[in-house]
Structure formats: C-alpha cells, structure tokens
C-alpha positions as CSV (number, residue, x, y, z in Angstrom):
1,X,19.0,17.9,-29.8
2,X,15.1,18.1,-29.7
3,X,13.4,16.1,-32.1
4,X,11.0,17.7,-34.9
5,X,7.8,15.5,-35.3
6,X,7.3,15.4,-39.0
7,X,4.8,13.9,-41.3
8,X,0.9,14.4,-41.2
9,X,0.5,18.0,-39.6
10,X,-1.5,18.6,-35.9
11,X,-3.6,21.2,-37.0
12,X,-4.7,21.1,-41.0
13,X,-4.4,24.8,-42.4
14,X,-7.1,26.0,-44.8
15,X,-7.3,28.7,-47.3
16,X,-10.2,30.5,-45.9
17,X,-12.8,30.4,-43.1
18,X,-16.6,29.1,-43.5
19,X,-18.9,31.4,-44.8
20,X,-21.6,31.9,-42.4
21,X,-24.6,29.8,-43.2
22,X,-27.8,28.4,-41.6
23,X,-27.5,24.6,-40.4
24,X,-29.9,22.2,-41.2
25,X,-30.4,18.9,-40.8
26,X,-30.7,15.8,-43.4
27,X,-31.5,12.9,-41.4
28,X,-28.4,12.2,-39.6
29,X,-26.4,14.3,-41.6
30,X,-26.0,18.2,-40.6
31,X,-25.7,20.4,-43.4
32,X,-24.0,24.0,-43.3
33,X,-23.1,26.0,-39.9
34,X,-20.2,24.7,-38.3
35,X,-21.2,21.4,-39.7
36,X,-18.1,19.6,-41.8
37,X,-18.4,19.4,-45.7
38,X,-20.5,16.6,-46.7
39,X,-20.4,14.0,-49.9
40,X,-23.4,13.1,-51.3
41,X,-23.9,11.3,-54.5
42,X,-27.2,9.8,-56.6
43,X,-28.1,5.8,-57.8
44,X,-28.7,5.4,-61.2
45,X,-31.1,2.6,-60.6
46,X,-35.0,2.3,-61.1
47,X,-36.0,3.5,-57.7
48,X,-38.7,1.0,-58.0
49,X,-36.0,-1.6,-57.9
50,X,-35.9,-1.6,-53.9
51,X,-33.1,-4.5,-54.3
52,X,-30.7,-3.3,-56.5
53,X,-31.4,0.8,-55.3
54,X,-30.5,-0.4,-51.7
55,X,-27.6,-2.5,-52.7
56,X,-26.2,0.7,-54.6
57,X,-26.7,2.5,-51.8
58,X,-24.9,-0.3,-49.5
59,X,-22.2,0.3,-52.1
60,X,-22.0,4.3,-52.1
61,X,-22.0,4.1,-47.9
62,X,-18.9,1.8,-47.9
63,X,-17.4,3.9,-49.9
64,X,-17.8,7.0,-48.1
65,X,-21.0,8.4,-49.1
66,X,-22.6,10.3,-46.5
67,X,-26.0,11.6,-48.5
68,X,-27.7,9.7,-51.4
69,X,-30.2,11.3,-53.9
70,X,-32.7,8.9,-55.5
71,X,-34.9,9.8,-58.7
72,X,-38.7,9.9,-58.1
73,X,-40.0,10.3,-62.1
74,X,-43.2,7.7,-60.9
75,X,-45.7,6.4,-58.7
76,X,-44.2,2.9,-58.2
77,X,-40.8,5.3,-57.5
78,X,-42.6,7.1,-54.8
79,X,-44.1,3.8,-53.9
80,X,-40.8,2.3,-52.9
81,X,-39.3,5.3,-51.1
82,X,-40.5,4.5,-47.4
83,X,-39.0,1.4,-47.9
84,X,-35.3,2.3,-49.3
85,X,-35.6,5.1,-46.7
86,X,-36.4,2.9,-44.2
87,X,-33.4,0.9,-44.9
88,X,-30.8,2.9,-46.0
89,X,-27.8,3.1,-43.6
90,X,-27.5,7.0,-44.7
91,X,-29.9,9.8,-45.2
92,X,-32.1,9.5,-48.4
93,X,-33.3,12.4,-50.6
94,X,-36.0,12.5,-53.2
95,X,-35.1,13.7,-56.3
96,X,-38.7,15.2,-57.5
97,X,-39.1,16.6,-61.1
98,X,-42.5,17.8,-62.9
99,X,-45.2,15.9,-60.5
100,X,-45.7,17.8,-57.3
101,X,-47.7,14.9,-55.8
102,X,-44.3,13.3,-55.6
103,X,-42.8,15.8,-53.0
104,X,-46.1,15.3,-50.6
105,X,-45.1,11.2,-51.1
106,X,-41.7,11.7,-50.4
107,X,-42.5,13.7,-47.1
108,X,-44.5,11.1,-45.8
109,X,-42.3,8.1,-46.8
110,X,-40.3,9.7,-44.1
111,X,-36.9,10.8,-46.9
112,X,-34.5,12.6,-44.6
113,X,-34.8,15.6,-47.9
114,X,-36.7,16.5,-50.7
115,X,-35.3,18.3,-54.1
116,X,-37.6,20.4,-56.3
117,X,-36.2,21.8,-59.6
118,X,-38.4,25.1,-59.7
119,X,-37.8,25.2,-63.8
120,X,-39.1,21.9,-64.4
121,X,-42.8,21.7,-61.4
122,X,-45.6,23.5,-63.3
123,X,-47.7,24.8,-61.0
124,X,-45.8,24.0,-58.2
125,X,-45.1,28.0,-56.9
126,X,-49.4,27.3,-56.1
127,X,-48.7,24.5,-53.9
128,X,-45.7,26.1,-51.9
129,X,-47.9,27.1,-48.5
130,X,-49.3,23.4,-48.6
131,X,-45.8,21.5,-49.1
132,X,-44.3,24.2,-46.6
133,X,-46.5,22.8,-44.0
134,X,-45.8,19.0,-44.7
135,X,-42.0,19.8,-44.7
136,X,-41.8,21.3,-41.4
137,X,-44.5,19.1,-39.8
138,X,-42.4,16.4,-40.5
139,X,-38.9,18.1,-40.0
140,X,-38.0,17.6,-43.6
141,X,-35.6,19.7,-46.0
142,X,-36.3,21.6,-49.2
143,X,-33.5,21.5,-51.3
144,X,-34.0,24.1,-54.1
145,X,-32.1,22.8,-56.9
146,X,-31.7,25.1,-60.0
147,X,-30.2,23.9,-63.1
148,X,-29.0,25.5,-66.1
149,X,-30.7,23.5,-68.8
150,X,-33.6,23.3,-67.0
151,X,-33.9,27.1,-65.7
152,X,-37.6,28.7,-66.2
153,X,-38.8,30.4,-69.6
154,X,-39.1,33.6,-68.0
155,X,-35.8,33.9,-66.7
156,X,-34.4,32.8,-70.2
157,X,-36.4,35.3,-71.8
158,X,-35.3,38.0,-69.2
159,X,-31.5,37.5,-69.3
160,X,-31.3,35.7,-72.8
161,X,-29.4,32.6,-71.3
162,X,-28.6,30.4,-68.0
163,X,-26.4,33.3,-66.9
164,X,-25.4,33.3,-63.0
165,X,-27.8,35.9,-62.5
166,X,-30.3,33.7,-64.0
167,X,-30.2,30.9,-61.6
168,X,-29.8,33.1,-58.5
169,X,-32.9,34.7,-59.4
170,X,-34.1,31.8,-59.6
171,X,-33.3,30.0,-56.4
172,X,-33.9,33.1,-54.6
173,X,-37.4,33.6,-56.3
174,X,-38.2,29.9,-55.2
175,X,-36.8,30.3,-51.6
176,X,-39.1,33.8,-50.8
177,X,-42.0,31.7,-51.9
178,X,-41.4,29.4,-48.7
179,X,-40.6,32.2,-46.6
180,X,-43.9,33.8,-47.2
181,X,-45.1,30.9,-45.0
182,X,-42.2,31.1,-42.3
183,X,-40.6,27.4,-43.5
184,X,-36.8,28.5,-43.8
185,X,-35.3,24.4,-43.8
186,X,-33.7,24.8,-46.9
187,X,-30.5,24.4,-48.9
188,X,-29.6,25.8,-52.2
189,X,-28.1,25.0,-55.8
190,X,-27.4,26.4,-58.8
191,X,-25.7,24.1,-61.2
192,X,-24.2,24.8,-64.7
193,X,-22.1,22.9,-66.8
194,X,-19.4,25.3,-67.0
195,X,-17.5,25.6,-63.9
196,X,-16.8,29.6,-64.1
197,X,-20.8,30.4,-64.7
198,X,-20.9,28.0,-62.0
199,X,-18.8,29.5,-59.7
200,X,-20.1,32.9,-60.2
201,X,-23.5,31.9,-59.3
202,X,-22.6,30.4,-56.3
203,X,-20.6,33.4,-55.4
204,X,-23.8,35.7,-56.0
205,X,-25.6,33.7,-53.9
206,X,-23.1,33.1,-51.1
207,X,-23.2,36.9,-50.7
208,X,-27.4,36.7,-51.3
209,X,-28.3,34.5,-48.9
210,X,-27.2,32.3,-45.5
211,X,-28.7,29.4,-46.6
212,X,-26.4,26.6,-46.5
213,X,-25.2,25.4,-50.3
214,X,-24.8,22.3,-52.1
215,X,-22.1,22.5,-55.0
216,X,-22.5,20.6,-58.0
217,X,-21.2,21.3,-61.9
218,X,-24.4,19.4,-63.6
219,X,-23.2,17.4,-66.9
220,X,-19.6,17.4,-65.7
221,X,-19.0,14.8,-68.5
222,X,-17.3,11.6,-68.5
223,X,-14.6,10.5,-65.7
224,X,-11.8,12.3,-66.7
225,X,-13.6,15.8,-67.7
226,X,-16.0,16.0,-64.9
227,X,-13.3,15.0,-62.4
228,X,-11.3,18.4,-63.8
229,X,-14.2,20.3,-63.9
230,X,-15.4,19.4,-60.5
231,X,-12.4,19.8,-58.9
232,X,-11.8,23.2,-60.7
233,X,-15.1,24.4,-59.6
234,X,-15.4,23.3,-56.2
235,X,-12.0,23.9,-55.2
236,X,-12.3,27.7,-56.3
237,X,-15.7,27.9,-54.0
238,X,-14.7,26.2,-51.0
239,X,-11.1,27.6,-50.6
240,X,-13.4,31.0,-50.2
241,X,-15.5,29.3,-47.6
242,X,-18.8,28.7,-49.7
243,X,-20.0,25.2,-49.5
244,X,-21.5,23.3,-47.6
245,X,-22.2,19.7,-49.3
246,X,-21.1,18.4,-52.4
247,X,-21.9,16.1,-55.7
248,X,-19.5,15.3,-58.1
249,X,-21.5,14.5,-61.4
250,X,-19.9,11.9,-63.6
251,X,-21.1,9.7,-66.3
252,X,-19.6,7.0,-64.2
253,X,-20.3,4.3,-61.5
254,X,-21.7,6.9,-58.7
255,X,-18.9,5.3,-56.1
256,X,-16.3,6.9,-58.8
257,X,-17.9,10.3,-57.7
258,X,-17.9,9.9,-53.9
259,X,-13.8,8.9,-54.8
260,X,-13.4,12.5,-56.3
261,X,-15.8,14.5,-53.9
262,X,-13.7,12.6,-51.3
263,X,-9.7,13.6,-52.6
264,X,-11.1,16.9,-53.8
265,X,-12.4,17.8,-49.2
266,X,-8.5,16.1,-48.5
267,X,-6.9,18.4,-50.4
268,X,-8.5,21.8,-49.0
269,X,-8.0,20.3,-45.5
270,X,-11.6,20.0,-45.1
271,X,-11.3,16.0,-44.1
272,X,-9.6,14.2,-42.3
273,X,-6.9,12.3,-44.7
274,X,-6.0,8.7,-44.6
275,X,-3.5,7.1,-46.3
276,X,-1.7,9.6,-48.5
277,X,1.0,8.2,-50.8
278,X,3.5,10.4,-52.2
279,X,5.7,9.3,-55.4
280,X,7.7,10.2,-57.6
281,X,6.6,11.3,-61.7
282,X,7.8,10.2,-64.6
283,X,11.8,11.7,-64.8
284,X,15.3,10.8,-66.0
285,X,16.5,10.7,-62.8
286,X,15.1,7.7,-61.5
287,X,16.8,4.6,-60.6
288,X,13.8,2.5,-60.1
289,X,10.3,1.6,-61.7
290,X,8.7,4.1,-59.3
291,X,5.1,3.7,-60.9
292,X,5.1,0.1,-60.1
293,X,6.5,0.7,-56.6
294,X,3.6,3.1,-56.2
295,X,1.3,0.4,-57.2
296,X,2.2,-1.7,-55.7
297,X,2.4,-0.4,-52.5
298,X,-0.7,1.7,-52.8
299,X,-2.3,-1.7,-53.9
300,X,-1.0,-3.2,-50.2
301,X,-2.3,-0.3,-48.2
302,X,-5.9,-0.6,-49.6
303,X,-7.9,0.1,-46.6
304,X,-5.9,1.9,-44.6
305,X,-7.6,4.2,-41.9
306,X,-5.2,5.8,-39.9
307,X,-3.8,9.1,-41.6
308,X,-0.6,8.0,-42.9
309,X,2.1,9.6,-45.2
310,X,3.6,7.5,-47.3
311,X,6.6,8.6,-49.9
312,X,8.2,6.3,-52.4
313,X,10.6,8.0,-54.1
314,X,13.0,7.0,-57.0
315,X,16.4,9.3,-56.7
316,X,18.8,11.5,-54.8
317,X,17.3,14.5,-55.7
318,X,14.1,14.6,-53.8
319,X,14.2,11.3,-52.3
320,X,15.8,11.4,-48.6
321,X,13.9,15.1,-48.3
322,X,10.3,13.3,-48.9
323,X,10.8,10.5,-47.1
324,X,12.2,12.3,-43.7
325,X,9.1,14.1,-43.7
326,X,6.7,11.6,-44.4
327,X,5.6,9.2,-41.5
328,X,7.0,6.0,-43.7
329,X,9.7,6.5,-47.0
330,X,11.8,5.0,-49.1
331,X,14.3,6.7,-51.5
332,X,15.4,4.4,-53.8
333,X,18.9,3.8,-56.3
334,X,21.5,1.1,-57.3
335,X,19.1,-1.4,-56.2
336,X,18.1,-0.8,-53.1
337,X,16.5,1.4,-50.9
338,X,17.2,3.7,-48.1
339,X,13.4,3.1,-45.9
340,X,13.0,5.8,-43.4
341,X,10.5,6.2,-40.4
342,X,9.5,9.0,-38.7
343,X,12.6,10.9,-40.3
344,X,15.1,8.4,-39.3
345,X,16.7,6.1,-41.8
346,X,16.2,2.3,-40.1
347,X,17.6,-0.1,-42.7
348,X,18.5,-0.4,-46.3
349,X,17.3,-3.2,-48.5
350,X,17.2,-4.6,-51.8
351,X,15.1,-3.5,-54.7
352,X,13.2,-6.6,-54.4
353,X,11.8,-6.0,-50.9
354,X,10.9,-2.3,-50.7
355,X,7.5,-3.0,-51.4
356,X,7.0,-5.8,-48.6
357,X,9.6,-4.0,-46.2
358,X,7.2,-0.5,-46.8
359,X,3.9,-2.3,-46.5
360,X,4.9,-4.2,-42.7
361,X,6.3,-0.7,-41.6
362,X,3.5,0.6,-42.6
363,X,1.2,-2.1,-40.5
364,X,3.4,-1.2,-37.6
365,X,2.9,2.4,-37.6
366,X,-1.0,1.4,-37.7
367,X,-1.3,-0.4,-35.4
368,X,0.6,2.3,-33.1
369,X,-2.0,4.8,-34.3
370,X,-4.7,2.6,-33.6
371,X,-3.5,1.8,-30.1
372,X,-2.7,5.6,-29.2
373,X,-6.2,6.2,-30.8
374,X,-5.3,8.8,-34.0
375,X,-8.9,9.3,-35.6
376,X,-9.2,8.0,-39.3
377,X,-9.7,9.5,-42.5
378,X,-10.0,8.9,-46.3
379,X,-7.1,7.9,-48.3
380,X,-5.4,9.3,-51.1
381,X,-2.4,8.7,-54.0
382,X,-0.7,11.9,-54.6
383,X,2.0,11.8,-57.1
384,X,4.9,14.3,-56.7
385,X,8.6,14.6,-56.8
C-alpha cells in the first residue's frame, strides 16, 4: 500500500493570480511584480529619539517586519533620519506631511522611500519636477499616500465626500504630476476607514494603473476592530490579486500589527507558514480542557521555524481525522491521548503528558526539517474542530 504524505501541502494554492504591477525597489525590499507581499508597519516614537526609534525598530524586525515608516513632522525629525536609516536592519521610509523641505531631507538622509499625502503638502504639486529629480538621482521611491480624512478640498467639493472615486482621483492626479517629468518609482495608497470604500478604491485603481499598491484601512481602531477590519479588507483585495505591501493600522504596540499583517499573508497562501496549531473550539463533546492544551503547547512551540502542523484535538468526532493529517496530533478522551505522527498513531499516553509528549515530537520533527533543509515561515494558532 503506497503511503499518502499528509500535512503541510508541496505547492500552497491561492485564490487568484498577481495582478500585473510595476516592481520597485525600497531599499532591500522589492515591492510589486513578481515580488512576494510585504509587511510593513510604523514607530510611534519621537523620530528625534534616535534610541528608542531604533530600538522599536530592532523590535518590529524581530518580529517580522520587513518595511518601517517613521513620522517626519520636524526639523530635529529630519535631523535624525540619516542616522536611524543608517542603522536600521530594514528599509526606512519617511513619513512627510505639510513641509515639503522634509521630502528633499529625507532623500538625502539616504531613507530607502519617501511618503507624501498630496491632501495635506500645500504647494507641493509646484515642487514636483524638483523632488522628481532628487528621487531618481538618488534611486529613491515616492509613495503617494492618499487618505480619506485628509483628501484635498477640491476633490471634497467635487464628489461631496471621501468616495473611492475621490481618492483615486486623487492618487492618480498626484502620480501624472511625476510623470510629466519621466520619474515613474512609485507606489500607491488610498486608505479609508471603512473597509468596503476601501476596497473599492483600490479596485478602481488596480484596473487604473500598474503601479504597485500598498493596502492599508487608515483608523482601523483598536486591536480587536482593526484586526477585523484589516483582515476583511485585505483579504477581499489580495485574494483578487491586488496588493503588493501591506500595513495593518491598530491603536496598538506596532509589533501587534506586523502579528496580524503576518496571519492575515498565511492564510491566502501568500507566506510561507510556520508553526500552525490546530484545536479544537469550545463544544460538549470534549473530553479534555482543550484551550489549555492549546496553550500550552502553543506556549512550548514559541519560536518554531520550520512549517509545522500541529492538531490538538479534544474527541472522537474530529479528532483521529485532524490529527492523521496534521504533521504532529493528538486526539484526546478518558484521559489520555491517542498522539499521531505523520498519520500514524505511535503511542498513547496519559492526560498528564500530552503536552510534553506533543512538544518533544514536535522538536523531533524539527530538527528532521532542519536537517533535510524545509525553508521556514511564520507561525500561526488556528482554532478549529
């Protein structure tokens, strides 16, 4: 009888291809084409504050960050950026609001990007053909970044509201302006704080434009709301194929948001997954405390690089089914569990030693990954049953 290889599959399917886009390149990091879907995220500290905006940004590229945006509101900001971006172990943008000065600064600190807001630079549409030329003398990015609360008079007085034809306008308004002078290093965003305008702007400007995009719902909210939001929103756009870098906005530690940008890629098959732990929910039918076990052993794994499915299950029902087609199960009842490998049950143990008995299999299989040289991912907690 020939064996079936279960668990993680070969070859991720995804919902839709790429859309075509333009591929530049931020710093290190390449943006749109063939490139993969990036994570970017922003510090919330006084860019002045070279210390603590570099330790955030230490903090951000541990945990996965691959971009980092950091606020340039004044001259001691724009002071410190050829120092931070100097420094930082991943590509630096500067995040340029109201004081066009500030965009020639950040081009020669040597950031690997800069943002303009087009609603928010007064007289900045004058100064295009000279910031053109700085940008692509010294290989730097434009990212146009519309925003709904901050979209130009005009266009609110044309369309009555941020309405996705609003902020296209806009961002395609902004982006003819640099053509005019032959600079075409740009990426585009047009966030709103309500994921369906959202997602109909970047629609209209998916089919607009090949520029390569960056998602964002601006104001998601706190943790919980902006996670849904973000995840709604993004997961509707890239399942099309339109995206090309993403920030999750969250009034919460900025780490929380590379987290969700992170799970949110892993779920469309758009990154490579880690550890992926599947467990049962809340349900009569189980025989053990399978929220602790999921913990727990979740809690173990922390760290864990190779791609690994993990499924800790609490009864009959789904249990043996999960955990034969994860890499490394257990189904659980009557005080003991049934742990399974690669589909093949290899010993039953008490209650009491699922958790340790899971997390050395688990070391096992790692270290078999490692040696035959599996590439590593993210991880991930799904709960299901």
């Amino acid at each position: 009888m020939t064996a079936i290889s279960l668990g993680m599959p070969d070859v991720p399917t995804r919902l839709a291809e790429r859309r075509k886009s333009r591929k530049i390149q931020v710093g290190t990091v390449a943006v749109g084409g063939d490139a993969p879907v990036s994570v970017q995220s922003m510090t919330t500290t006084r860019t002045s504050d070279i210390g603590a905006t570099l330790q955030q940004i230490a903090e951000l590229t541990a945990s996965g960050c691959q971009i980092v945006r950091v606020a340039c509101p004044t001259q001691d900001d724009a002071d410190a950026l050829a120092t931070i971006a100097k420094k930082s172990q991943i590509p630096v943008i500067a995040d340029i609001h109201f004081q066009p000065k500030y965009v020639f600064a950040a081009i020669e600190a040597g950031c690997a990007a800069v943002r303009v807001n087009p609603g928010n630079i007064k007289q900045f549409d004058d100064q295009v053909k000279e910031i053109a030329r700085a940008a692509k003398d010294h290989g730097t990015p434009i990212r146009i970044g519309v925003n709904a609360g901050s979209l130009d008079k005009r266009l609110i007085q044309k369309y009555g509201k941020a309405t996705p034809e609003a902020l296209v306008e806009s961002a395609l308004w902004e982006a003819s302006l640099f053509e005019e002078h032959d600079f075409r290093d740009i990426k585009i965003s047009v966030k709103h704080n309500d994921p369906v305008v959202m997602v109909n702007a970047y629609r209209q400007l998916a089919a607009a434009c090949d520029y390569p995009l960056h998602l964002g719902v601006t104001e998601a909210g706190p943790a919980f709301q902006g996670t849904i939001k973000s995840a709604v929103a993004f997961g509707a756009l890239l399942s099309e194929g339109i995206g090309d870098t993403i920030r999750v906005s969250l009034s919460a530690p900025p780490v929380e948001e590379i987290k969700v940008g992170m799970q949110i890629l892993e779920s469309l098959n758009l990154k490579q997954r880690r550890l992926e732990i599947v467990s049962c929910p809340s349900c009569g039918r189980a025989q053990v405390d399978v929220y602790k076990l999921a913990e727990e052993v979740t809690a173990g794994l922390e760290g864990m690089e190779v791609p690994l499915r993990v499924a800790v299950m609490g009864c009959v029902v789904n249990g043996p089914g999960e955990a034969r087609e994860a890499d490394l199960g257990v189904a659980s009842g009557n005080g003991k569990g049934q742990i399974f490998v690669k589909g093949e049950v290899i010993k039953t143990v008490p209650e009491s030693k699922i958790v340790e008995t899971l997390i050395e299999e688990a070391m096992k299989i790692a270290e078999q990954m490692e040696a035959d040289g599996v590439p590593s991912g993210e991880p991930s907690v799904a709960i299901a049953g």
